[in-house]
C-alpha positions in Angstrom: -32.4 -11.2 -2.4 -33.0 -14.5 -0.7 -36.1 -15.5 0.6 -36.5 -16.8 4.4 -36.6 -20.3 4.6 -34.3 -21.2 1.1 -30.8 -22.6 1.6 -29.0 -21.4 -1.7 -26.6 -23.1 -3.6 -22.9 -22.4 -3.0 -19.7 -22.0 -5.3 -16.4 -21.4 -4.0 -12.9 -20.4 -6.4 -10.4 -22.8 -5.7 -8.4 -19.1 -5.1 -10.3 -18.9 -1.8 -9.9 -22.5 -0.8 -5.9 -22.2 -1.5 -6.1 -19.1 0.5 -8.2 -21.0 3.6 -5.6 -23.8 3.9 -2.4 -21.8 3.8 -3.9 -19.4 6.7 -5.2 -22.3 8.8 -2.0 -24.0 8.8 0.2 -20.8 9.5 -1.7 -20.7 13.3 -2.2 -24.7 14.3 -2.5 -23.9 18.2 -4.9 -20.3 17.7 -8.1 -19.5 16.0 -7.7 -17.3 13.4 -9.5 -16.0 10.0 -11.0 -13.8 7.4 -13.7 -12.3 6.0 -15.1 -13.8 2.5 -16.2 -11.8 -0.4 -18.2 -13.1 -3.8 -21.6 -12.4 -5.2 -24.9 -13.5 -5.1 -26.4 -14.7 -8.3 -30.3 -15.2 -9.0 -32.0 -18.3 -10.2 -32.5 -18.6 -14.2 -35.8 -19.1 -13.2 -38.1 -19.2 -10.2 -37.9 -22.6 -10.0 -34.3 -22.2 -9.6 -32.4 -21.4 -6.4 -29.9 -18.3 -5.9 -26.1 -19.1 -5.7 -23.8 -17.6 -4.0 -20.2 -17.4 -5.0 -17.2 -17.1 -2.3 -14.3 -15.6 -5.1 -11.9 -14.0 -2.1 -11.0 -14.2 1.6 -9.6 -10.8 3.3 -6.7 -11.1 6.0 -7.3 -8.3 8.7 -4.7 -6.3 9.9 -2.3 -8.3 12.2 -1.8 -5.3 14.2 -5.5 -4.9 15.4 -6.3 -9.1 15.6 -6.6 -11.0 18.3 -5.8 -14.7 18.5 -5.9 -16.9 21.3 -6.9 -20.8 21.6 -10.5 -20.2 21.7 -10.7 -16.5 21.2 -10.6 -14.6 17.3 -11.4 -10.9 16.9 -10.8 -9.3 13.4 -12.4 -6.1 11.5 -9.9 -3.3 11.0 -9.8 -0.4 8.4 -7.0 -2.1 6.2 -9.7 -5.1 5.8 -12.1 -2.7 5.0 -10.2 -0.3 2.8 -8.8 -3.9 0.5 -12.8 -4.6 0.7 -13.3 -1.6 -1.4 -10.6 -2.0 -3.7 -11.6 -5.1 -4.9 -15.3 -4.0 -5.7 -13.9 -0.6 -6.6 -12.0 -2.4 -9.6 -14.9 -5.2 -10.3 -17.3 -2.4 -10.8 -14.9 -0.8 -12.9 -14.4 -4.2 -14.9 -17.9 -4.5 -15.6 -18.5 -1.1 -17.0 -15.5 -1.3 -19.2 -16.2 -5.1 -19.5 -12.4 -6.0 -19.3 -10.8 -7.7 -15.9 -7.9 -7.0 -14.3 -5.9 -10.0 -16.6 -7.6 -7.9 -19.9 -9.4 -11.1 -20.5 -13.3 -9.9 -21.5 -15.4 -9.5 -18.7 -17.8 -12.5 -18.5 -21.7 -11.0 -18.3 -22.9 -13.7 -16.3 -21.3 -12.6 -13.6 -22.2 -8.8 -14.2 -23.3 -8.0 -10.1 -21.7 -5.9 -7.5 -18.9 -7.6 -5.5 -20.3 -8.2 -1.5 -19.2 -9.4 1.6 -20.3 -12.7 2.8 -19.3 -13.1 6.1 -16.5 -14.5 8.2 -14.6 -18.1 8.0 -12.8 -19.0 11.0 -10.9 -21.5 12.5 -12.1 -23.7 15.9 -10.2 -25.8 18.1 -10.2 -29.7 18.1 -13.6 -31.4 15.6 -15.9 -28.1 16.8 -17.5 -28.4 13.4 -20.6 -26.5 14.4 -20.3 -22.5 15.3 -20.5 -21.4 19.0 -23.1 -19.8 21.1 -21.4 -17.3 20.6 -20.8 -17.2 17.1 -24.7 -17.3 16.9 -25.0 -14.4 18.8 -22.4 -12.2 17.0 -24.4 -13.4 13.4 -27.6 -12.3 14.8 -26.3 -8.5 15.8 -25.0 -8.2 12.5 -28.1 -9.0 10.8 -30.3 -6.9 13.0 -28.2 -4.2 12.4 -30.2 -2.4 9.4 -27.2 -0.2 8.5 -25.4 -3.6 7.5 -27.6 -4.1 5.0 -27.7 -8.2 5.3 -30.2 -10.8 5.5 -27.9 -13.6 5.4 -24.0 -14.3 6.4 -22.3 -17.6 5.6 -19.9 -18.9 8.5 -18.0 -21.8 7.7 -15.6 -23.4 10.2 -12.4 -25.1 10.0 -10.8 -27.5 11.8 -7.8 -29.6 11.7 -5.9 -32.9 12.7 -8.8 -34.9 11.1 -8.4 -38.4 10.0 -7.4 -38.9 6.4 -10.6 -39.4 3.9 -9.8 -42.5 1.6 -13.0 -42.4 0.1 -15.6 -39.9 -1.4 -19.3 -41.3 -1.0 -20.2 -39.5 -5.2 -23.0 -37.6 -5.0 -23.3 -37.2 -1.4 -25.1 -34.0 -0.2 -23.0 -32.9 2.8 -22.0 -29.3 4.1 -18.1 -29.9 4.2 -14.9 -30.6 2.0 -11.4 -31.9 3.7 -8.1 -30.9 2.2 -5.0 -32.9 2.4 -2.3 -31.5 5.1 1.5 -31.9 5.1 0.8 -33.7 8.4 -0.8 -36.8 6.8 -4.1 -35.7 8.2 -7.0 -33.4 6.8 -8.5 -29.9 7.3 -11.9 -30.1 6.9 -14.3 -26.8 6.1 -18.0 -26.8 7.6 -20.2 -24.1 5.6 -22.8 -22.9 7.5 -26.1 -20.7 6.2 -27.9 -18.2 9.1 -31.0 -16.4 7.5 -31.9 -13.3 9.8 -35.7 -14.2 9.5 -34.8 -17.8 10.4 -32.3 -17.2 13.0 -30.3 -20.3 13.3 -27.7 -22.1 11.7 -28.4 -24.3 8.6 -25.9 -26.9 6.4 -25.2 -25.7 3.2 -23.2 -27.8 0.5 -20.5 -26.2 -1.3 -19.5 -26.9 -4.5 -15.6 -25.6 -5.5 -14.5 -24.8 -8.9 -11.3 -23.6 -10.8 -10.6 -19.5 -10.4 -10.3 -19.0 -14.1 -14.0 -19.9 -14.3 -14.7 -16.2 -12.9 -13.2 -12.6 -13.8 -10.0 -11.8 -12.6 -9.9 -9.8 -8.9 -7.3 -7.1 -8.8 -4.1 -7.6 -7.1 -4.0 -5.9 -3.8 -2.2 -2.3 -4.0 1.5 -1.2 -2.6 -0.2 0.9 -0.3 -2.2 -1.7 1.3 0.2 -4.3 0.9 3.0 -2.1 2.4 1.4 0.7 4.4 4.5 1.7 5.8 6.3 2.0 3.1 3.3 5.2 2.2 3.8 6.7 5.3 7.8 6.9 4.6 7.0 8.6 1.2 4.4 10.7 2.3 7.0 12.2 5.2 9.6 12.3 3.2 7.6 15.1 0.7 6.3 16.6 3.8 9.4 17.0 5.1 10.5 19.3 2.3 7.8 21.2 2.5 5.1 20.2 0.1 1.0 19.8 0.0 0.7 16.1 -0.4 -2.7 14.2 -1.1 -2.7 10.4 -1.7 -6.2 9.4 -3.5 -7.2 6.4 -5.6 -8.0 7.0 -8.5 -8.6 6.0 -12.4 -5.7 7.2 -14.2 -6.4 5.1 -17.3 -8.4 2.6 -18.7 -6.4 -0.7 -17.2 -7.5 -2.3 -14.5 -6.6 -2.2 -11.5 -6.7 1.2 -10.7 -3.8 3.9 -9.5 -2.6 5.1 -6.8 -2.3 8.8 -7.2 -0.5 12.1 -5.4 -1.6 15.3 -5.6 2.2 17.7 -4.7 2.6 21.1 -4.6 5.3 23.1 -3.5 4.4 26.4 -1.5 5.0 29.5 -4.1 5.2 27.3 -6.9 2.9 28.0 -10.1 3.3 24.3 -11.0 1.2 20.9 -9.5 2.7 17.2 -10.2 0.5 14.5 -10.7 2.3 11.5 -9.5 0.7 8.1 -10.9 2.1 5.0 -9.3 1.0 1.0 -10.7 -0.5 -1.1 -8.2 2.9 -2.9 -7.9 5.1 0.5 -7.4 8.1 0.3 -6.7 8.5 -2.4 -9.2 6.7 -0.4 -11.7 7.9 3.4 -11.9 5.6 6.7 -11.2 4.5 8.4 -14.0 4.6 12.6 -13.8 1.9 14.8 -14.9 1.8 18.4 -14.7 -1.0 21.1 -14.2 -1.0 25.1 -13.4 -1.7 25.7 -9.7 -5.1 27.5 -9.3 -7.1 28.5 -6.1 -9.2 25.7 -4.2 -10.9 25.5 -1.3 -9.2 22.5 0.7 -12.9 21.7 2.4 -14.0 20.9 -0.7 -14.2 16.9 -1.7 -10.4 16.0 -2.9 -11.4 13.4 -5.7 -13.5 16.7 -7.3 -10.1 19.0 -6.7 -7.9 16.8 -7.7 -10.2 15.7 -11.2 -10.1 19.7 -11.7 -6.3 19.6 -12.1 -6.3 16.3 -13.8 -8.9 17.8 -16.3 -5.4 20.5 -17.1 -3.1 17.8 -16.8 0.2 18.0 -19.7 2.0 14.4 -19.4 6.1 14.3 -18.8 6.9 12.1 -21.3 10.5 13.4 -22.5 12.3 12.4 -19.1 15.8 11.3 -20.1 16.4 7.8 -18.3 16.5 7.7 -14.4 18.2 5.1 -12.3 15.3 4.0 -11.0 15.3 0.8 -8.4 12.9 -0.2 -6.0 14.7 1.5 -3.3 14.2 4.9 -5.0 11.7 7.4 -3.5 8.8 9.7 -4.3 10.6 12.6 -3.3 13.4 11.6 -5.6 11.3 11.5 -8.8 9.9 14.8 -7.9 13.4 16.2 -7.7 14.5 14.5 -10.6 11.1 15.6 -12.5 11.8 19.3 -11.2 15.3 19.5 -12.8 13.9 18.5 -15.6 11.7 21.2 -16.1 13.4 23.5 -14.8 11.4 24.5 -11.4 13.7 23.1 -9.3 13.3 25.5 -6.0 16.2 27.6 -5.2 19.1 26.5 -2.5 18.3 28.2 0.8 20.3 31.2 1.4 23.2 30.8 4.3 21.7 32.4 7.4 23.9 35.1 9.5 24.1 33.4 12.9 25.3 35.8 15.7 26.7 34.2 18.9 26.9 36.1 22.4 30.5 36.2 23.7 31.0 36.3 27.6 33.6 38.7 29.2 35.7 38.8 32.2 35.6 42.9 33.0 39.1 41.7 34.7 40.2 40.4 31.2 41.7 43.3 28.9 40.4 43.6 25.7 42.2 45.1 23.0 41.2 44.2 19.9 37.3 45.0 18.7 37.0 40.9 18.1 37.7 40.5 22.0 40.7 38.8 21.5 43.4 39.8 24.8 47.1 41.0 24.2 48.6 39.2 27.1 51.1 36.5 25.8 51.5 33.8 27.7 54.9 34.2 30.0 56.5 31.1 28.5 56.9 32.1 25.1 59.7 35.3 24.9 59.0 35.7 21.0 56.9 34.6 18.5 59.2 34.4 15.2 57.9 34.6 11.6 58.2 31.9 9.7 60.5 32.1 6.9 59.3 32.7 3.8 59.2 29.8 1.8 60.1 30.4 -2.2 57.0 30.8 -4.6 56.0 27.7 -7.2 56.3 30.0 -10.3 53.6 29.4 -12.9 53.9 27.3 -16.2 54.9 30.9 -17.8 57.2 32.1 -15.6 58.8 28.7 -15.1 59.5 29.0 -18.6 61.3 32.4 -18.3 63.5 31.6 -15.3 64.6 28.8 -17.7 65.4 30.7 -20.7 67.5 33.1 -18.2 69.7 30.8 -16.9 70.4 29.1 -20.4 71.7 32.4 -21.7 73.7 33.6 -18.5 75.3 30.0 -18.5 76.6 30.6 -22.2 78.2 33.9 -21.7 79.9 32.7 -19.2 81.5 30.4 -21.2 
């Protein structure tokens, strides 16, 4: 917690400032951004001040952003949902006290994982946030369900003349960064307290990322949400009960991204594990006896009651596997493998309704009419053409005409 009236101190990974300056540059003529996430650590003492640490910056979903010259608009699920990953696998790290690089979690920062607030890019040297930008801070913190008393909303801008020199020690709120261009972006961090309610400079301070835990890579399903959808169908198509859940398959972090597939009729579930970096990586297969559930029931507790029965496939001969392959071709391939494969569908009778000319004779029970057409006086048999004779009778024939040839001579 942060008292009213205390600017903190402020620490930013160099990972976040790499990520800052390769989004600004990608949209020169638009505003754009994302929202930051770090922690918030307290003071050794009480004569020390908090410090906040910015470790991440979320992109939003390009679908759902809007962009203009002086207009930005983010906040989507998909930011939300790799939100939660990330402090899904940082809580996880600090209970098992091993990152996602299996380095040893560092205690000092053992906290939760927050959001911060929003960075976001202004046109020309608008250093300072808007009106507007005040009054979209202000809601947020009023808004008791958010449960924040501060937000941090830095602002970049660009085309700034190139900094030669540093004055050391200097106390200011902003850092430039070198651009292709020859000139700089610069990065304004600004504190807003709810209780004070207005903007205040705020001095950041940027170190190396190795200095903190490692984040978790972002997951294929986040990364690529089509290409979930297209496996999802693809085992819905054939039929089956498919559930997608996060989950903890093992004790590496990051964590999985499991499936829960069952075939209608089938006294077998597979447990489909895929690696935060599926395809690359291939699924792993589980199995588990099918039992009774009641699908209103929470799906983490179902799906940890069929985990808890789980037998591992671990005697699959070697599959083809590229990153092209599908889902719903491991399952197959799994299924053969054990042998409960579902039977080919049976060929369906298919009746088709024949209309008739009550003019039309019909002599034959197929329909078929025995007029001929006038043109043709006779339809002639073909001749019979002489038989192949098989390799044994071949033989025989032979031997025959060897023998009649030598009487006759």
């Amino acid at each position: 917690m942060i008292s009213r009236g205390i600017v903190p101190n402020l620490v930013i990974s160099q990972r976040a400032v790499d990520r800052i300056v390769h989004i600004a540059q990608g949209f020169i003529q638009d505003e754009t951004g994302e929202s930051m996430l770090g922690m918030v650590l307290p003071g050794q003492d009480v004569e020390d001040m908090p410090t906040i640490y910015v470790l991440d910056t979320i992109s939003p979903d390009e679908a759902t952003t809007v962009r203009m010259t002086h207009t930005f608009q983010q906040g989507d699920d998909l930011q939300d949902e790799i939100i939660w990953w990330l402090q899904e696998n940082w809580r996880l790290s600090r209970e098992i006290g091993v990152d996602s690089n299996r380095q040893t979690f560092d205690s000092r920062y053992d906290t939760p994982l927050r959001y911060l607030g929003d960075w976001h890019k202004q046109p020309g040297y608008m250093i300072q946030p808007s009106g507007g930008d005040l009054m979209t801070a202000l809601a947020w913190l009023d808004d008791m369900e958010n449960g924040m008393e501060y937000l941090l909303v830095p602002i970049v801008t660009l085309g700034h003349p190139s900094v030669t020199m540093q004055h050391e020690g200097a106390q200011v709120n902003y850092f430039t960064y070198p651009m292709d261009d020859g000139t700089d972006l610069r990065m304004d961090w600004w504190y807003i307290h709810r209780d004070v309610r207005v903007f205040q400079p705020i001095t950041p301070v940027i170190m190396p990322e190795k200095v903190f835990p490692a984040l978790a890579e972002y997951p294929w399903h986040l990364v690529r949400p089509d290409r979930i959808e297209d496996e999802v169908a693809l085992l819905q198509r054939e039929g089956m009960f498919v559930n997608p859940l996060v989950y903890q398959a093992d004790e590496d972090i990051p964590m999985e991204l499991c499936f829960f597939v069952a075939r209608p009729g089938s006294a077998t579930v597979l447990l489909l594990v895929t690696e935060h970096d599926y395809p690359h990586t291939p699924p792993r297969a589980f199995t588990a006896p099918f039992q009774r559930f009641n699908p209103a029931d929470d799906f983490y507790d179902i799906f940890e009651q069929f985990w808890a029965e789980k037998t591992p496939v671990d005697d699959l001969p070697p599959m083809d596997w590229q990153p092209e392959s599908t889902l719903l071709a491991f399952v197959r391939f799994v299924e053969d493998h054990l042998g409960i494969a579902p039977p080919p569908p049976a060929p369906k009778s298919v009746s088709i309704a024949i209309d008739v000319d009550e003019d039309d004779p019909i002599d034959s029970v197929d329909g078929a009419s025995s007029d001929i057409d006038d043109d043709v006086d006779e339809i002639e048999a073909p001749e019979d053409e002489p038989e192949t004779p098989a390799l044994d009778e071949a033989a025989t024939t032979k031997s025959t005409d060897d023998e009649t040839e030598g009487e006759t001579t």
